[in-house]
C-alpha positions as CSV (number, residue, x, y, z in Angstrom):
1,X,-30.2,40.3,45.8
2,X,-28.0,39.4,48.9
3,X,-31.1,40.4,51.4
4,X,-32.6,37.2,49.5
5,X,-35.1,39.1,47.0
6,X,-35.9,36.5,43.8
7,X,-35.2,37.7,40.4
8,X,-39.2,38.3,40.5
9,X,-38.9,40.1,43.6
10,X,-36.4,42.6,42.3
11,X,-38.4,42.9,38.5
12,X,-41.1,44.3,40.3
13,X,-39.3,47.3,42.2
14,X,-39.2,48.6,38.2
15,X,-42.5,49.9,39.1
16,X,-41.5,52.8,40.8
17,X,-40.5,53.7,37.4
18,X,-44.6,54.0,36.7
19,X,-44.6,58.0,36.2
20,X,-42.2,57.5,33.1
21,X,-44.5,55.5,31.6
22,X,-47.5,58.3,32.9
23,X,-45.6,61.1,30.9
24,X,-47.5,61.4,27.9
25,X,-50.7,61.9,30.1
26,X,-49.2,64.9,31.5
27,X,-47.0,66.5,29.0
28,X,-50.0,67.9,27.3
29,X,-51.0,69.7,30.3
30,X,-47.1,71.0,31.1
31,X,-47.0,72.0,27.2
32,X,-50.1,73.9,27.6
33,X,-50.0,75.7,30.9
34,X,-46.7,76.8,32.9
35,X,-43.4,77.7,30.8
36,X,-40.5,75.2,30.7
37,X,-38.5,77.5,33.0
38,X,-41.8,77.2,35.7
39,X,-41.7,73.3,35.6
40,X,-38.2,72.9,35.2
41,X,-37.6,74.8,38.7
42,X,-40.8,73.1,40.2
43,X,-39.3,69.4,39.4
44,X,-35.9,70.5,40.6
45,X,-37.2,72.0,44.1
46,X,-39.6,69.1,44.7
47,X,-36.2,66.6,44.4
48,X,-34.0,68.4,46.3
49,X,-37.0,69.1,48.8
50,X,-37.9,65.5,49.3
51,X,-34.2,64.6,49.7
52,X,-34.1,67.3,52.4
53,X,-36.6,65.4,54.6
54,X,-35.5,61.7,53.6
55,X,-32.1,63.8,55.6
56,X,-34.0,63.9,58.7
57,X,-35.0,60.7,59.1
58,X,-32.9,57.9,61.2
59,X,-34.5,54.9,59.7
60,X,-36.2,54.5,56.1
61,X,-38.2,51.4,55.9
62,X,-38.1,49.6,52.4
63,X,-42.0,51.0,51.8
64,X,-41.1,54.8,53.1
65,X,-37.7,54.4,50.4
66,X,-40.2,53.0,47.8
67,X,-42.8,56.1,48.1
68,X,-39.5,58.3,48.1
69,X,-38.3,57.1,45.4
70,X,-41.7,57.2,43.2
71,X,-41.7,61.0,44.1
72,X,-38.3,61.3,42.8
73,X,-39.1,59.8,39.7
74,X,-42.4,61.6,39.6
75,X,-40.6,65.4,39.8
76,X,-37.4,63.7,37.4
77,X,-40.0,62.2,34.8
78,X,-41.5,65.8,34.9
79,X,-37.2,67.8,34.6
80,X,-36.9,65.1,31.6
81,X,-40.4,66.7,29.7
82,X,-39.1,70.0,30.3
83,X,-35.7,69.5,28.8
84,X,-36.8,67.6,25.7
85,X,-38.8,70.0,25.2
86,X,-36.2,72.9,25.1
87,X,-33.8,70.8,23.5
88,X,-36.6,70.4,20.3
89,X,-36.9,74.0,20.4
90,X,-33.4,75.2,20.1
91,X,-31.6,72.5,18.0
92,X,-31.2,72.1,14.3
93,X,-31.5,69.1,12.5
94,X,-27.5,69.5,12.1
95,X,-27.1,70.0,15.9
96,X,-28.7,66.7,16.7
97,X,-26.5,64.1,17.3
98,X,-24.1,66.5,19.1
99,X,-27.0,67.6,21.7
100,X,-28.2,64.1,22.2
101,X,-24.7,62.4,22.5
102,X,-24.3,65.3,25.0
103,X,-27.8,64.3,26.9
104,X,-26.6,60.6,26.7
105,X,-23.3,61.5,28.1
106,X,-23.3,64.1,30.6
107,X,-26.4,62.0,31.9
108,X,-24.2,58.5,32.7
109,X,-21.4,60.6,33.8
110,X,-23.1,62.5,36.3
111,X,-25.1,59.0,37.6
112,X,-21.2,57.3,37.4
113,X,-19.2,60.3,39.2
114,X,-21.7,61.9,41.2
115,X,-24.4,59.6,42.2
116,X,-21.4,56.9,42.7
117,X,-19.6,59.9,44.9
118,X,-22.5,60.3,47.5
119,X,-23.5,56.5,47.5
120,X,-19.9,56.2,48.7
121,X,-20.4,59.5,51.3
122,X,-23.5,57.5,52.4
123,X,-21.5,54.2,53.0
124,X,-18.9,56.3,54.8
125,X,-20.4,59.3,56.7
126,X,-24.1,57.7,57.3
127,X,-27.0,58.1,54.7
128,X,-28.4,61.9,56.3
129,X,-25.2,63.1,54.6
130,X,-25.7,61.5,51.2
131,X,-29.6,63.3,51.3
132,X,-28.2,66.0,52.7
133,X,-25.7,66.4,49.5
134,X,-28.6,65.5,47.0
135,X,-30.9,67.9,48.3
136,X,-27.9,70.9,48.2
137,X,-27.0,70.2,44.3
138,X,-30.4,70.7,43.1
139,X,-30.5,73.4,45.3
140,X,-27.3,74.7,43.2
141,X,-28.9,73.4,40.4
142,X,-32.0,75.5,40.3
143,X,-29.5,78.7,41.0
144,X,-27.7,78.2,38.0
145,X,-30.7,77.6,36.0
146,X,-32.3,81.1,37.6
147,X,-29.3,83.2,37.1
148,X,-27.5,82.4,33.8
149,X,-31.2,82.8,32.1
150,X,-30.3,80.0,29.5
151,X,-34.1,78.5,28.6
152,X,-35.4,80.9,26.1
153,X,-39.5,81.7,26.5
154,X,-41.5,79.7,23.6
155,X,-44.1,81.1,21.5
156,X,-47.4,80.5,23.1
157,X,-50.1,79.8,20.8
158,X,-54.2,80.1,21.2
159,X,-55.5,77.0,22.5
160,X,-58.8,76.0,23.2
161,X,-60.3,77.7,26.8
162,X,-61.9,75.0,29.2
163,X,-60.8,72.3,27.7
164,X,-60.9,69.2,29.7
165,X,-57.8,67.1,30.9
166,X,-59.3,64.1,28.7
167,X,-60.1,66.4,25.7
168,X,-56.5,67.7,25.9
169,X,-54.9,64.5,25.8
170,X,-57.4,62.9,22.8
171,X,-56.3,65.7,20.4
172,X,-53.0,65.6,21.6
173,X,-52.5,62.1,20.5
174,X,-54.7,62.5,17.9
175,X,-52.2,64.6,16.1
176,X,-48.8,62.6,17.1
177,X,-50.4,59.7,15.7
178,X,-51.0,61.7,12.7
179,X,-47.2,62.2,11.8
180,X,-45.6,60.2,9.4
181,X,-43.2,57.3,10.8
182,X,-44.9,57.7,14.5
183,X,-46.1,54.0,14.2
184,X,-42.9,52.1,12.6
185,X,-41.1,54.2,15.5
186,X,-43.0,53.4,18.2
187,X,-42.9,49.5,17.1
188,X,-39.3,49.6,17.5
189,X,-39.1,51.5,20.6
190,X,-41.3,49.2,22.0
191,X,-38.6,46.1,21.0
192,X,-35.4,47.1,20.4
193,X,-34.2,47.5,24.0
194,X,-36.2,44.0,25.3
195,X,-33.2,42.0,24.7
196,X,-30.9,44.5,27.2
197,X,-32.4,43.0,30.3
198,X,-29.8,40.4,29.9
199,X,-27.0,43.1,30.8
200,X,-28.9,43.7,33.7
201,X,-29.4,40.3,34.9
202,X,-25.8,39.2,33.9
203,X,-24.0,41.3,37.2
204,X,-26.7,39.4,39.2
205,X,-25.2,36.3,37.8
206,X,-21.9,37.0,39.1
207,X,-23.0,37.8,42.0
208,X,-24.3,34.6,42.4
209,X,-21.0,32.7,41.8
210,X,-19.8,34.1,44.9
211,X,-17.7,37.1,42.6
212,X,-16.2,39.6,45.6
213,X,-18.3,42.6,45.7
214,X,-15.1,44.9,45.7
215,X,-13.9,43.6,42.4
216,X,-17.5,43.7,40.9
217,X,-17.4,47.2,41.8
218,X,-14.8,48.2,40.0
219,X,-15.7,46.3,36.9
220,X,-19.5,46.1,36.5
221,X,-19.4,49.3,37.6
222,X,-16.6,52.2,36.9
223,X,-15.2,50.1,33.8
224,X,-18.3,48.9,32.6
225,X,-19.9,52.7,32.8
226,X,-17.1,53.9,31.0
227,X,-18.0,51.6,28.3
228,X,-21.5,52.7,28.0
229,X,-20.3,56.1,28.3
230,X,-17.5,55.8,25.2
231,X,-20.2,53.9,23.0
232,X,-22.7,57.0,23.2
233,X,-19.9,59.1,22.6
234,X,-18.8,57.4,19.5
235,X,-22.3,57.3,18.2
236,X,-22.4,60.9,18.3
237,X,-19.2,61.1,16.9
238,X,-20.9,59.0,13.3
239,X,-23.9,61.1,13.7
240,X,-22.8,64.5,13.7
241,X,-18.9,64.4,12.4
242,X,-19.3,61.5,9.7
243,X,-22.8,62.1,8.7
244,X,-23.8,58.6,9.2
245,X,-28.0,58.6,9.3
246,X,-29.1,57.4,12.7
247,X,-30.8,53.8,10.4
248,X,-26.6,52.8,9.7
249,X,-25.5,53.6,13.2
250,X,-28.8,51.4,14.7
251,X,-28.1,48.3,12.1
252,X,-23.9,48.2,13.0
253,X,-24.5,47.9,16.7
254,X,-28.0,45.6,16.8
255,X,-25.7,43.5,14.8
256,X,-22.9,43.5,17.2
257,X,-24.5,43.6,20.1
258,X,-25.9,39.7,18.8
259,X,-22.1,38.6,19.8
260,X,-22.2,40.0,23.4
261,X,-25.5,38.3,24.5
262,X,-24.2,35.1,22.3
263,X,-21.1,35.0,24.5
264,X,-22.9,35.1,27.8
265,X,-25.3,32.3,26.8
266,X,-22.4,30.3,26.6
267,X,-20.8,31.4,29.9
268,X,-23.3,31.2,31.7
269,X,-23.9,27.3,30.5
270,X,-20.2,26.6,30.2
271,X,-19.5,28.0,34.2
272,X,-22.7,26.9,35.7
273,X,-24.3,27.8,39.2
274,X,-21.5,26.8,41.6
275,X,-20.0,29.2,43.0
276,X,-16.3,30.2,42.1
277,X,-13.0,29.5,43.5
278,X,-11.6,32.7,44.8
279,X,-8.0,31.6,45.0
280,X,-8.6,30.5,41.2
281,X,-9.9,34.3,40.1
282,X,-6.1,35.4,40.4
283,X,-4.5,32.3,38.9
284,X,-4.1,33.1,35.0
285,X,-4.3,29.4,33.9
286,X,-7.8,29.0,36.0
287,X,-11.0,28.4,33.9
288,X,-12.5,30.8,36.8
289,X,-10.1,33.5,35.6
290,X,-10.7,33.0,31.9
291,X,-14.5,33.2,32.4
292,X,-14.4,36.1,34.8
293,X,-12.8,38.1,32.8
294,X,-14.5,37.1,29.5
295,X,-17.8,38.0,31.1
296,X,-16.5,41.3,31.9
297,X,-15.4,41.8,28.1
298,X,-18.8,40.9,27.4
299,X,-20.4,43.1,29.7
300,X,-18.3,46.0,28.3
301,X,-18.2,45.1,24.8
302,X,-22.4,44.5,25.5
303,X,-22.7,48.1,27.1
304,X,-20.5,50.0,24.3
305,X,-23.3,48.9,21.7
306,X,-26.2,49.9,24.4
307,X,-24.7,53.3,24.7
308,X,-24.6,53.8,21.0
309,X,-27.4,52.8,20.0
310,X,-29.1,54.7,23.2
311,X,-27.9,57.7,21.3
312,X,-29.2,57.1,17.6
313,X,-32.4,56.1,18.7
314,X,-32.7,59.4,20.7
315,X,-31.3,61.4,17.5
316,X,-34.1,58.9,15.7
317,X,-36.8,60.5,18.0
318,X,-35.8,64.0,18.3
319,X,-35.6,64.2,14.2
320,X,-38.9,62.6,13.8
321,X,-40.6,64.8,16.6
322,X,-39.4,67.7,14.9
323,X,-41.5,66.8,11.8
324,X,-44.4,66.9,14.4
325,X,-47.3,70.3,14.5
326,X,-44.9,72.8,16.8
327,X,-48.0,72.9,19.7
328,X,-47.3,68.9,20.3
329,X,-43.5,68.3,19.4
330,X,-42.7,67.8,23.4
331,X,-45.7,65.2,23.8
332,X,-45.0,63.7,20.6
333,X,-41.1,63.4,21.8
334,X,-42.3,61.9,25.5
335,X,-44.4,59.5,23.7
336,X,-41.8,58.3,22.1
337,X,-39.4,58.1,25.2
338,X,-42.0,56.5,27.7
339,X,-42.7,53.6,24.5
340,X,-38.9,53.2,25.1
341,X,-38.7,52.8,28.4
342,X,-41.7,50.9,28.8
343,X,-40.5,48.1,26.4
344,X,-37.7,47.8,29.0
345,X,-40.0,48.7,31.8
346,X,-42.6,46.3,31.2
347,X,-40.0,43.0,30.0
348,X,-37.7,43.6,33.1
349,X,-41.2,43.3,35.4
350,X,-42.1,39.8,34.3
351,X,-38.0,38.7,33.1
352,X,-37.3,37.9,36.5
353,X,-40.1,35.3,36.9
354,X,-39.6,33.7,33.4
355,X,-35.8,33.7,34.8
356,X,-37.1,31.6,38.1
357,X,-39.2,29.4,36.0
358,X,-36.7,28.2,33.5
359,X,-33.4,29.0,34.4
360,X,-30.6,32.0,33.2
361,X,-29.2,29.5,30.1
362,X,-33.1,29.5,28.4
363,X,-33.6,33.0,29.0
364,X,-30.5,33.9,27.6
365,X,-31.2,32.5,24.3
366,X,-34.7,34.1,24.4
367,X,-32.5,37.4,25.0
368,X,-30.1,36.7,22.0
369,X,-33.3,35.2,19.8
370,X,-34.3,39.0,20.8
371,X,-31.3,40.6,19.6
372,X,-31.6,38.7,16.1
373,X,-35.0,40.1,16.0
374,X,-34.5,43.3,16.0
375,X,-32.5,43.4,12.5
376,X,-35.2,42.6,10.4
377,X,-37.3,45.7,12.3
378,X,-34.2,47.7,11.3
379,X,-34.6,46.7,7.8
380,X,-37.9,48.7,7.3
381,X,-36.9,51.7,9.0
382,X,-37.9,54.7,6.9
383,X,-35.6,57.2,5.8
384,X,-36.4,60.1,7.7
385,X,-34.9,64.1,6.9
386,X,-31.0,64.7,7.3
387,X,-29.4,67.9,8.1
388,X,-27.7,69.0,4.5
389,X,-23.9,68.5,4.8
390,X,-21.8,72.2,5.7
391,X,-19.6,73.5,2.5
């Protein structure tokens, strides 16, 4: 945003995200060919490969950096496949919300701590480090993952010989489709995250009233994680400790996420476009200082509902895929994911021109109309099979 891309400009660098949308096209084949343990390893040397030779280059042009980074989603689109896959294999219904609040967790935490550790390497030793330090932890990575032995083989069953890439994926589909729930699931996948854009575009906001970078840092960034982060965890903690089905868990927090994007609707009317007084940020009895900080209570109050709902919608889609023929629980369960991330994929794309066209206040109400929406989705989720409760 400060090189002076639009809010249009920047919605459309979400298509580098394309091969996440791509992955039930591909699962079928991964499922049927090599083992997890093959493409796992394959994903992870192709990443730390690529960010070998983005370490030997002086000067990446905004085109090289966007082909580098559509690899890197390509061979991390393929790593996700792989460990959903595993994950459906080797969990119980009673182990789910404890594997995906750990997924959900260890996941931000890694992006907050590590990624935000060489980001800050790059900005201080040059950017060849920071590639050079991507490239040797996936090198680690794959070592682990070779020695400890930890991905058990799956049973292979007798599939069709010669079968054609198209043919593969029509039967494929033709039997996710097939399992009961698929369709109410996917129409809520496809919604329930579209209203999220506007803690996306709210930073951007702030950043446009002038907001020192140093201070958003710290907020929008290390706090605000950490709310995200404690929201999945306390999700888990209803799924797996207090038994709560993933339906309760989804209804509390699309309800009270309503009051976050309500909140910044009005902030962003009531403080307007000009940009702030930076004298005024530190001076309690400022209308600068009141909003600031408001909007970061919103941000993290916003971010602690995303992260729990993040992980009962994943507990959602594991159960549900379990239910699934065993030869097409992994493309069932990456169906599922890419319909999630394509309802955010696909509304972040075009968000940023409806933003240009009729300003942040209007789109903010479409985002908290959004919110509402999604209750009365909620409202005809079927109940789906829970683990029975430990004597």
């Amino acid at each position: 945003r400060k090189q002076g891309l639009t809010y249009g400009q920047l919605g459309a660098l979400k298509l580098l995200f394309l091969p996440w949308v791509c992955k039930p096209l591909y699962a079928p084949v991964m499922e049927g060919t090599k083992s997890d343990l093959w493409w796992l390893v394959t994903s992870m040397m192709t990443m730390g490969g690529t960010c070998f030779l983005v370490s030997l280059q002086d000067e990446i042009s905004l085109v090289n950096l966007s082909f580098i980074l559509f690899i890197l989603n390509l061979a991390s689109a393929t790593q996700d496949i792989t460990v959903d896959s595993v994950a459906i294999r080797i969990l119980d219904k009673s182990e789910l919300g404890v594997g995906n609040t750990i997924q959900v967790v260890a996941y931000k935490l890694g992006a907050v701590c590590v990624g935000g550790s060489l980001l800050w390497i790059g900005e201080a030793m040059g950017h060849s480090y920071m590639w050079s330090l991507f490239s040797s932890l996936y090198v680690i990575s794959v070592s682990l993952v070779l020695s400890l032995g930890l991905i058990p083989p799956k049973q292979r069953e007798d599939k069709e010989e010669n079968s054609s890439f198209l043919s593969i994926i029509r039967n494929n589909l033709g039997q996710i489709l097939r399992v009961k729930n698929t369709s109410w699931m996917i129409t809520f996948l496809l919604f329930y995250k579209l209203c999220e854009r506007g803690e996306a575009v709210f930073p951007i906001y702030l950043v446009d009233k002038k907001i020192p970078l140093q201070r958003l840092a710290f907020w929008n960034g290390i706090v605000r994680s950490t709310a995200s982060i404690s929201g999945s965890a306390f999700s888990g903690s209803l799924l797996s400790k207090y038994r709560w089905s993933p339906k309760s868990v989804l209804v509390l927090f699309s309800s009270l996420r309503v009051f976050a994007l309500t909140l910044q609707t009005f902030i962003i009317s009531a403080w307007g476009k000009e940009a702030v007084n930076l004298e005024a940020l530190d001076q309690v009895a400022s209308s600068d200082f009141v909003l600031f900080y408001v909007s970061v209570l919103s941000l993290c109050f916003g971010n602690f509902c995303a992260g729990a709902l993040t992980t009962a919608a994943f507990t959602a889609m594991m159960n549900l895929s379990q239910e699934a023929p065993a030869s097409v629980r992994s493309t069932h369960y990456s169906l599922l994911a890419t319909v999630e991330v394509l309802g955010k994929l696909a509304f972040a794309t075009v968000a940023g021109m409806f933003i240009d066209s009729i300003g942040l206040v209007a789109m903010f109400a479409v985002f908290s109309c959004l919110a509402v929406a999604t209750l009365p989705i909620l409202y005809f989720m079927p109940e789906m099979s829970q683990p029975k409760k430990s004597e």
